[in-house]
DRENDO-1510 file (C-alpha; in Angstrom, 1 decimal, always signed):
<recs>
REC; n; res; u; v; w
REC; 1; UNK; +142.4; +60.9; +125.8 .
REC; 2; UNK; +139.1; +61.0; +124.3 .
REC; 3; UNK; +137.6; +61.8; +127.0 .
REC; 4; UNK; +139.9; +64.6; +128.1 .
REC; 5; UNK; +139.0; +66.5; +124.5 .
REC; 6; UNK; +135.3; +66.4; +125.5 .
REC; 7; UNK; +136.3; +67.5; +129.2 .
REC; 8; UNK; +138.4; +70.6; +127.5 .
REC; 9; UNK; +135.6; +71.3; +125.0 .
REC; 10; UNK; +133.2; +71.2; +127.4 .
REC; 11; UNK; +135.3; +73.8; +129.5 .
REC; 12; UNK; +135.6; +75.8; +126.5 .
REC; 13; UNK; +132.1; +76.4; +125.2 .
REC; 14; UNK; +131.3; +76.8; +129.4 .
REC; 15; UNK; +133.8; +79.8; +129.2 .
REC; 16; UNK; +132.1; +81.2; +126.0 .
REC; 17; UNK; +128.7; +81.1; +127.9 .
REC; 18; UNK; +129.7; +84.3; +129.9 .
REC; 19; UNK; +131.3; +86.2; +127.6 .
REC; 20; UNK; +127.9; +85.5; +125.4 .
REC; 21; UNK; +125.9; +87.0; +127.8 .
REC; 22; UNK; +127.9; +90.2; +128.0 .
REC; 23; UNK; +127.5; +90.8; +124.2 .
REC; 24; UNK; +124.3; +90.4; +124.4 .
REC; 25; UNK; +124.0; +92.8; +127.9 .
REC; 26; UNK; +125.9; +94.9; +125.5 .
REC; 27; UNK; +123.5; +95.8; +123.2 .
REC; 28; UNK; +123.1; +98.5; +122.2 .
REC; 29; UNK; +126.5; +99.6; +122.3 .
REC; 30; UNK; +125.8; +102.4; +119.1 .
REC; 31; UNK; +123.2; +105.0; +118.2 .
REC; 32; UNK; +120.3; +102.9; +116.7 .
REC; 33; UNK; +118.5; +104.0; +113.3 .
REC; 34; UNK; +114.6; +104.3; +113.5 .
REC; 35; UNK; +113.4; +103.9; +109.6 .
REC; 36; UNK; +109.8; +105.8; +109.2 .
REC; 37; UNK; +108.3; +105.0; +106.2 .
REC; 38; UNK; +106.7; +107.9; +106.0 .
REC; 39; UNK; +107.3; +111.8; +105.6 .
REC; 40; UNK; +108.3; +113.8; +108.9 .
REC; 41; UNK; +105.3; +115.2; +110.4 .
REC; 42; UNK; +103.0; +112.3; +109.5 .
REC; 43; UNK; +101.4; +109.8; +112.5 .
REC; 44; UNK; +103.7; +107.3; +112.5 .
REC; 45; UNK; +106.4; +109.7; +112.8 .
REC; 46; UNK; +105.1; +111.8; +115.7 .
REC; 47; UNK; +104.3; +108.0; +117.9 .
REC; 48; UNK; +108.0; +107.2; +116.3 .
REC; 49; UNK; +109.9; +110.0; +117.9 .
REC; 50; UNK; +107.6; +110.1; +121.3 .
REC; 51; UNK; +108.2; +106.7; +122.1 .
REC; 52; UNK; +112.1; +106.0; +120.8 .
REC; 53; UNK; +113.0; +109.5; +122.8 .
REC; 54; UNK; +112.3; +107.7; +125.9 .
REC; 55; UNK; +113.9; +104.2; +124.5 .
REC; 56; UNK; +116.9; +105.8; +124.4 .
REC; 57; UNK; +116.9; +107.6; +127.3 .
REC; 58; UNK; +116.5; +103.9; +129.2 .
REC; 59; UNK; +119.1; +102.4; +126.9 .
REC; 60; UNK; +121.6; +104.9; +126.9 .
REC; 61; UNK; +121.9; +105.4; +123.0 .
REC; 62; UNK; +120.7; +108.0; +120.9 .
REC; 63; UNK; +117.6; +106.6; +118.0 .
REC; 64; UNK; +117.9; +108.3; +115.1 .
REC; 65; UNK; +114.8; +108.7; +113.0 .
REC; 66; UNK; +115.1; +108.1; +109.1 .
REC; 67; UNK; +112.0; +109.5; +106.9 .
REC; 68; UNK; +112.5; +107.4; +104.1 .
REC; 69; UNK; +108.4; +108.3; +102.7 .
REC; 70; UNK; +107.0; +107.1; +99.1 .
REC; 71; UNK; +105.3; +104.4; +97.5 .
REC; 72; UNK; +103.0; +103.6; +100.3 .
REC; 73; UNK; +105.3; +103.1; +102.6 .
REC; 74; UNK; +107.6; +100.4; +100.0 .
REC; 75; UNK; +110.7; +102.4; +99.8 .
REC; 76; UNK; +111.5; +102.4; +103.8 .
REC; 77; UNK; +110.4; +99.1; +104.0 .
REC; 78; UNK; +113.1; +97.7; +101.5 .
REC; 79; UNK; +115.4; +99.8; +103.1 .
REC; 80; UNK; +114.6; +97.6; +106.5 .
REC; 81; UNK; +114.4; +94.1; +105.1 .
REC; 82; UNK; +117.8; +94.6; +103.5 .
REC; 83; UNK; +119.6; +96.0; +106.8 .
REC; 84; UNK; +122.1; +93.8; +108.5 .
REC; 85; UNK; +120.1; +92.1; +111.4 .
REC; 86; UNK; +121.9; +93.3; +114.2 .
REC; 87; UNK; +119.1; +95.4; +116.2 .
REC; 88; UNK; +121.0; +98.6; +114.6 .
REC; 89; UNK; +118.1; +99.3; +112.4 .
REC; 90; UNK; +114.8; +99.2; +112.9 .
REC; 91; UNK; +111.2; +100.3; +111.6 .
REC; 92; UNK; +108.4; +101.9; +112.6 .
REC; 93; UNK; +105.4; +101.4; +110.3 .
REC; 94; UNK; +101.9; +101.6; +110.6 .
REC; 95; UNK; +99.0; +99.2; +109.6 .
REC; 96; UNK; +99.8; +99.9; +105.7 .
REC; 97; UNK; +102.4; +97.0; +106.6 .
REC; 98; UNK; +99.4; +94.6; +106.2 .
REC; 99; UNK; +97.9; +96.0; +103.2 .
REC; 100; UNK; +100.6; +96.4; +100.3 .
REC; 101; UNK; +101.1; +93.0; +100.1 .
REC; 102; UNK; +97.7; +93.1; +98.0 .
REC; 103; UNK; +98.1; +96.7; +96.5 .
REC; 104; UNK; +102.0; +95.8; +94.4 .
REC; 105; UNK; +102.1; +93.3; +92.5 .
REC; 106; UNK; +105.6; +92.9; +93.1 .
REC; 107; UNK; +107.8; +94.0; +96.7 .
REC; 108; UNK; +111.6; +93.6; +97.1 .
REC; 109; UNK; +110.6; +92.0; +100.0 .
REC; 110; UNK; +108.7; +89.5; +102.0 .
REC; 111; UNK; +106.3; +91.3; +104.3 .
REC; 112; UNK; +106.8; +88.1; +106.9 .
REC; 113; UNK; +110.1; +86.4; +106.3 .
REC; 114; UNK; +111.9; +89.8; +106.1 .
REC; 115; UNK; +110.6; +91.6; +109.2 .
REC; 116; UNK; +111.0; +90.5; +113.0 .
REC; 117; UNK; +107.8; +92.0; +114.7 .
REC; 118; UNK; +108.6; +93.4; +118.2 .
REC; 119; UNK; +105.1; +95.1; +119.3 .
REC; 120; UNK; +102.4; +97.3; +118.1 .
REC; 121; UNK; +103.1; +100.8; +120.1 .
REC; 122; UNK; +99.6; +102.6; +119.4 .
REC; 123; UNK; +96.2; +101.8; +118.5 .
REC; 124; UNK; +95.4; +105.6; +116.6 .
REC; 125; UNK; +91.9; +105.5; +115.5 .
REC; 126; UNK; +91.0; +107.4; +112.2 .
REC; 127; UNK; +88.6; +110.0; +112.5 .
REC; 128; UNK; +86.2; +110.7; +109.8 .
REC; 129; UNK; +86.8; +115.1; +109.0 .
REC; 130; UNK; +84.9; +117.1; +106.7 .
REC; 131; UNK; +85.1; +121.2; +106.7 .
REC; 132; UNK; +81.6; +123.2; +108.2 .
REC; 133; UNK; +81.7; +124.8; +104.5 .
REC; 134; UNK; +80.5; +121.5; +103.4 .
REC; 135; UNK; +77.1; +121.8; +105.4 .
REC; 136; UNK; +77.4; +118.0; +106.4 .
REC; 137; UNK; +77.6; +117.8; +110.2 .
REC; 138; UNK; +76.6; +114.1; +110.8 .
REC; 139; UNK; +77.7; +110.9; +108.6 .
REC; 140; UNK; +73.7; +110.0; +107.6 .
REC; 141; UNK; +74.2; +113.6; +106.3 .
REC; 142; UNK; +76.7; +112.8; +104.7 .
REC; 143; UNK; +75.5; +109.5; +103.1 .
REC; 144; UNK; +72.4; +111.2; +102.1 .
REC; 145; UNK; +74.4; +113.7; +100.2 .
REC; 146; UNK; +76.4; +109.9; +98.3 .
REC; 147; UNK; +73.0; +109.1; +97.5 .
REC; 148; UNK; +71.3; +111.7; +96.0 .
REC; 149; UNK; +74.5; +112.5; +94.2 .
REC; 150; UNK; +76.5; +109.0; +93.0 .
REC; 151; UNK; +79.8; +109.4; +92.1 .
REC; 152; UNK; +79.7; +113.1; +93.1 .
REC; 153; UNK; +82.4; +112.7; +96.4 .
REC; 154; UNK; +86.0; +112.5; +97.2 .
REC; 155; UNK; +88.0; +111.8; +99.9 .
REC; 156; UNK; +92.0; +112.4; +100.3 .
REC; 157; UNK; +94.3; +109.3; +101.8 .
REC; 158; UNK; +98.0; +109.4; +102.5 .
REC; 159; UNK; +98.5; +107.3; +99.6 .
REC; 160; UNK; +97.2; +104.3; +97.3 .
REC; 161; UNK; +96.8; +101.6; +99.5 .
REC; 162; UNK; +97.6; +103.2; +102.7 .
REC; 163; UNK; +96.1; +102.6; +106.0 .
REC; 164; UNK; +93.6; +106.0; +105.5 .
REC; 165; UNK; +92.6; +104.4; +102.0 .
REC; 166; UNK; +91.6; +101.1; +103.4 .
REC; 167; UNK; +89.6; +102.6; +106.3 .
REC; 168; UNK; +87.8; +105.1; +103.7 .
REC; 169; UNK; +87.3; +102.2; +101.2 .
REC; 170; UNK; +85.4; +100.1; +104.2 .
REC; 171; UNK; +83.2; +102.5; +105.0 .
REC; 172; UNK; +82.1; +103.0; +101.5 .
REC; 173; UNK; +81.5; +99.3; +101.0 .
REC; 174; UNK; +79.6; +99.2; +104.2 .
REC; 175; UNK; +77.4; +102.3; +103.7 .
REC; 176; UNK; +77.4; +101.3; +99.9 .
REC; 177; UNK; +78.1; +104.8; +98.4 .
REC; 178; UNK; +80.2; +105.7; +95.8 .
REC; 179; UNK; +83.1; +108.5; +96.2 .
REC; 180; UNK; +87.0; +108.7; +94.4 .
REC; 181; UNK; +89.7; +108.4; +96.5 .
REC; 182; UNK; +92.0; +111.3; +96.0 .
REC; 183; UNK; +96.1; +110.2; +97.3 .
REC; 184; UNK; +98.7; +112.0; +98.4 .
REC; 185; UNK; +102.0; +112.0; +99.6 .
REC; 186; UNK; +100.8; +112.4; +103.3 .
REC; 187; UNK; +98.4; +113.6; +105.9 .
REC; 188; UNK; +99.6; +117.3; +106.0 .
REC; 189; UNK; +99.0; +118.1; +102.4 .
REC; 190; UNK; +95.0; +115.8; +102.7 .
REC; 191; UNK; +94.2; +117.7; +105.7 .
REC; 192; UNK; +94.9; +121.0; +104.0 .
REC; 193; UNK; +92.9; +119.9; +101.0 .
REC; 194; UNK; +89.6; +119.6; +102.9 .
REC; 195; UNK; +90.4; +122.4; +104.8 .
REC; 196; UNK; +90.1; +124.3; +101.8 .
REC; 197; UNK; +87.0; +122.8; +100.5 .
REC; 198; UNK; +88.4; +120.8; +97.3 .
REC; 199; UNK; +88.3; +117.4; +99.1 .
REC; 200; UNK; +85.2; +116.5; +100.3 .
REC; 201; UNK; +86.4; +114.2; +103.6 .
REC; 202; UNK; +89.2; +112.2; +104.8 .
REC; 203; UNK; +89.3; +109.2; +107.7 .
REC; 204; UNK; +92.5; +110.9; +109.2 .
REC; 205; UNK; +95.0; +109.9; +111.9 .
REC; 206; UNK; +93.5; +112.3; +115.0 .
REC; 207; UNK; +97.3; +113.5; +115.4 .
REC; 208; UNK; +96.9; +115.8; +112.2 .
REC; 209; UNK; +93.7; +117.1; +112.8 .
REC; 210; UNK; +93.1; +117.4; +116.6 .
REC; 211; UNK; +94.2; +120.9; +116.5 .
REC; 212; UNK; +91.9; +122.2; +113.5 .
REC; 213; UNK; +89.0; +120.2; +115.4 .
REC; 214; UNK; +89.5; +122.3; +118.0 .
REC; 215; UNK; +89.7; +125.5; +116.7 .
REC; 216; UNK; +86.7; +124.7; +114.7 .
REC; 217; UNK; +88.4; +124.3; +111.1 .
REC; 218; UNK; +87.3; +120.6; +110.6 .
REC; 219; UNK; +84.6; +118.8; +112.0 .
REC; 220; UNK; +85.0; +115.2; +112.9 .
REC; 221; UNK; +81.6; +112.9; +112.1 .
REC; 222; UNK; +83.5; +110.2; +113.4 .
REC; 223; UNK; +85.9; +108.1; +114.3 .
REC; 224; UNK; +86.9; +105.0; +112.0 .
REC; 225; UNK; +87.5; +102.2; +115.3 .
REC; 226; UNK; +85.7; +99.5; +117.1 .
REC; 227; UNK; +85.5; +101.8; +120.2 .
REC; 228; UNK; +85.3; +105.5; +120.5 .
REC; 229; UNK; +88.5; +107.6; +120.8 .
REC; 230; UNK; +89.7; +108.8; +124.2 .
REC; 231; UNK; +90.9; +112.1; +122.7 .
REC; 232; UNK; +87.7; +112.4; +120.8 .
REC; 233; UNK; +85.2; +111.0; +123.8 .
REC; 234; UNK; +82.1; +112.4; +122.4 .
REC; 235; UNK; +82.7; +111.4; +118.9 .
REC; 236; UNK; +80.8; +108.1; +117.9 .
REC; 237; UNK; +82.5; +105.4; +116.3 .
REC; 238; UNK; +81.3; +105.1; +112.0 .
REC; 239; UNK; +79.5; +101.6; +113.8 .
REC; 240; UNK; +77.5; +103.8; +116.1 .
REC; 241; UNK; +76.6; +106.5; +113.5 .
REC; 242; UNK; +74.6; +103.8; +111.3 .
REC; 243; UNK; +77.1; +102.0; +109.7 .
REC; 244; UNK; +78.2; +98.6; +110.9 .
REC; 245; UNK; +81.0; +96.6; +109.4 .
REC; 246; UNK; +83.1; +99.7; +108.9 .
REC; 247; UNK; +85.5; +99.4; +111.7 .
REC; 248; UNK; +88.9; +100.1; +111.0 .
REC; 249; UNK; +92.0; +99.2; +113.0 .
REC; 250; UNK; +94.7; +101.7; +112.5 .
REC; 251; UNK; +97.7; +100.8; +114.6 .
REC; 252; UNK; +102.0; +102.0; +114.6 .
REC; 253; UNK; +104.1; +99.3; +115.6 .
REC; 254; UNK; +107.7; +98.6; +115.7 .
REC; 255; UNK; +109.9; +96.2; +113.3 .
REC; 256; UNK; +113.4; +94.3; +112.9 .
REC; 257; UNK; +114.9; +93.1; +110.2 .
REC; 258; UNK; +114.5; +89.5; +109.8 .
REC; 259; UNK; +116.6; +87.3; +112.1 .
REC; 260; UNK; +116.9; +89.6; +114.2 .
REC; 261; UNK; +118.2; +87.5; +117.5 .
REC; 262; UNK; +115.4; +86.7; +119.8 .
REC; 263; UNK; +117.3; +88.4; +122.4 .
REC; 264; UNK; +117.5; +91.7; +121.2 .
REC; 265; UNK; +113.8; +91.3; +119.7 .
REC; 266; UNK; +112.9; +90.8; +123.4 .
REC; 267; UNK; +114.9; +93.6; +125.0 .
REC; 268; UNK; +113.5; +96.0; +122.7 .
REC; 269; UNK; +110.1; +95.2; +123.3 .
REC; 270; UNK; +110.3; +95.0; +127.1 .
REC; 271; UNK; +111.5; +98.6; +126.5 .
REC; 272; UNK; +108.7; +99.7; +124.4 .
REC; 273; UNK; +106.7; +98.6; +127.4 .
REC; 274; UNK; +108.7; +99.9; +130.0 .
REC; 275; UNK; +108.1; +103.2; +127.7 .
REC; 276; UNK; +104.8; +103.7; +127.6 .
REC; 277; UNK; +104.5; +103.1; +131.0 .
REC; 278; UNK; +106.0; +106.7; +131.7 .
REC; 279; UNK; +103.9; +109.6; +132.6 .
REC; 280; UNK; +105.8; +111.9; +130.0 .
REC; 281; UNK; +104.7; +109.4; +126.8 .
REC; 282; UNK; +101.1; +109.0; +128.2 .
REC; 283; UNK; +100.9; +112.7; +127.9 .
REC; 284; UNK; +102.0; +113.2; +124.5 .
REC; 285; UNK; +99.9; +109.9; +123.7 .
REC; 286; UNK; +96.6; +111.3; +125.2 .
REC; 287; UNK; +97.6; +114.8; +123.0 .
REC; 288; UNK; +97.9; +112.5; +119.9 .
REC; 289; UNK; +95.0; +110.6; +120.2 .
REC; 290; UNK; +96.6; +107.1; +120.7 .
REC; 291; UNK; +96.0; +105.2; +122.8 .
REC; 292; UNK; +99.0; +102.5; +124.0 .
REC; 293; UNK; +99.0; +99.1; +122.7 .
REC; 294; UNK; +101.5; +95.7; +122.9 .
REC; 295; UNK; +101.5; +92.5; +122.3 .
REC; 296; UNK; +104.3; +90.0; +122.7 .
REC; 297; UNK; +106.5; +89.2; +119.6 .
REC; 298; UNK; +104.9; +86.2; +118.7 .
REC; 299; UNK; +101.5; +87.6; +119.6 .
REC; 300; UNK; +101.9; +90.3; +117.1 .
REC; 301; UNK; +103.3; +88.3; +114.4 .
REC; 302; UNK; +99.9; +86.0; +114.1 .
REC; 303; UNK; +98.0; +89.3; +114.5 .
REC; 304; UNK; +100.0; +90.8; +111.2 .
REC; 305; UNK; +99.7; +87.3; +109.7 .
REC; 306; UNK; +95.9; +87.9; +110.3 .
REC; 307; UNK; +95.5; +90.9; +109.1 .
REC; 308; UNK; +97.2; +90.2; +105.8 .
REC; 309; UNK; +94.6; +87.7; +105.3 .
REC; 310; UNK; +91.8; +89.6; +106.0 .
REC; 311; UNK; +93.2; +92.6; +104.4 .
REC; 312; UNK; +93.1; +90.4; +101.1 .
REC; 313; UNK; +89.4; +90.2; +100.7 .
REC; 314; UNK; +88.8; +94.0; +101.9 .
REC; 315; UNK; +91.6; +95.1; +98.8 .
REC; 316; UNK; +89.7; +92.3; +96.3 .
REC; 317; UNK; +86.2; +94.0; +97.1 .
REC; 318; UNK; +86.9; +97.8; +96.9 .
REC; 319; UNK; +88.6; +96.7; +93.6 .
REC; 320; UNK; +91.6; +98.2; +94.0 .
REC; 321; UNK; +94.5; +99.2; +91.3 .
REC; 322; UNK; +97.1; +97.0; +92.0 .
REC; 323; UNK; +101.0; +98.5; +91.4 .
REC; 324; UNK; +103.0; +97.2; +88.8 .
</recs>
């Protein structure tokens, strides 16, 4: 008898097995919500909606992108970690993910135990803009101008703590000069700022900027990376233009809640690969300045683990206001 249960259970959970794998084959049966932390119009949002457009077009569900901006990216983030993990919602964020765990004292979340990282989509250097009215047109221009006038520049970020802050805040401890950073709510409003003269510079996402570059209403000094930019070829990196120890990486990559199943995890980033694979995202990348990046799930989460780390010293020698 005993040994009739076990055969009977055995045929049970065998039966289950199938019926497993078609719920998961399933997925997603429902349109799926993209959370941006971010305002619409901003970096992240532009990769966000290139890349989930072709997602869903391969998975047969419409993403839906949420804007959910504020408090350096906080709000959306809160908004993620509390979602049912069920690969309905999602987030894309940028490197800023790394960096607020130093920059709020307190989160309503966990930036590790509460996010499932899939892949990083884009490596999007920063470029380095200033407007011609300045009469600066190279960075040891530029830092000559720091030094014979401490204390005298500014430079606009998309926020306290965000990804553009960090990168400005290296380069200043690098080239040791002094300038005031200058927030707000989000690239579109900084890059109209220098435009019109009454920010000095801003390391900006080239997505924002590669139009006024081109028609001559910023000038990029250079770009904030390791390597040079392939949308901006002939711009040096902050490295090459005399400042070492500045580089900057500035990268969009895409989130689950935590406990997330593994399955779905790995589904959606074999489609984020499958994505930017296509000749119509590799077009719009090249016209944002991006350049494609991935990394395997667990790859990517000791990269973010990384970064945190690293991201802790960079926050603890800029001397950065840290949020109640």
């Amino acid at each position: 008898m005993r040994y009739t249960r076990r055969f009977i259970a055995a045929a049970w959970l065998a039966a289950l097995a199938p019926l497993s794998a078609i719920a998961q084959e399933a997925y997603p049966n429902k349109p799926i919500r993209v959370i941006v932390p971010f305002a619409a119009g901003s970096t992240t949002d532009i990769i966000a909606r290139a890349i989930t457009d072709k997602m869903g077009q391969s998975m047969g569900q419409q993403f839906v992108i949420d804007n959910r901006g504020g408090a350096s990216g906080t709000i959306g983030q809160a908004v993620v970690a509390q979602s049912a993990p069920d690969g309905y919602t999602l987030m894309i964020h940028s490197s800023s993910h790394t960096v607020t765990p130093h920059t709020f004292a307190k989160l309503a979340f966990d930036p590790l135990k509460d996010f499932a990282p899939i892949t990083p989509i884009s490596a999007t250097p920063n470029v380095l803009v200033i407007a011609p009215s300045k009469n600066i047109k190279s960075v040891q221009e530029l830092l000559s101008y720091a030094r014979a006038n401490p204390g005298q520049l500014n430079f606009a970020s998309a926020g306290q703590g965000s990804a553009t802050h960090l990168n400005a805040e290296k380069f200043k401890l690098a080239a040791k000069i002094e300038a005031t950073n200058i927030p707000f709510k989000g690239s579109a409003e900084a890059v109209n700022e220098v435009i019109a003269g009454r920010v000095d510079y801003y390391f900006s996402p080239i997505a924002p900027v590669i139009g006024q570059i081109r028609g001559g209403q910023l000038l990029p000094l250079a770009v904030g990376s390791a390597q040079r930019a392939s949308a901006l070829p002939e711009v040096p990196t902050t490295a090459e233009a005399g400042v070492p120890g500045s580089e900057f990486n500035f990268w969009i990559g895409l989130f689950a809640p935590g406990k997330t199943p593994r399955a779905i995890v790995d589904r959606l980033n074999a489609e984020v690969v499958k994505a930017l694979a296509t000749p119509e995202v590799k077009e719009r990348f090249l016209a944002l300045g991006a350049d494609a990046w991935t990394l395997t799930p667990r790859d990517f989460d000791a990269y973010i683990r990384n970064e945190i780390k690293n991201n802790a010293a960079l926050v603890k020698a800029a001397g950065l206001e840290v949020h109640p």
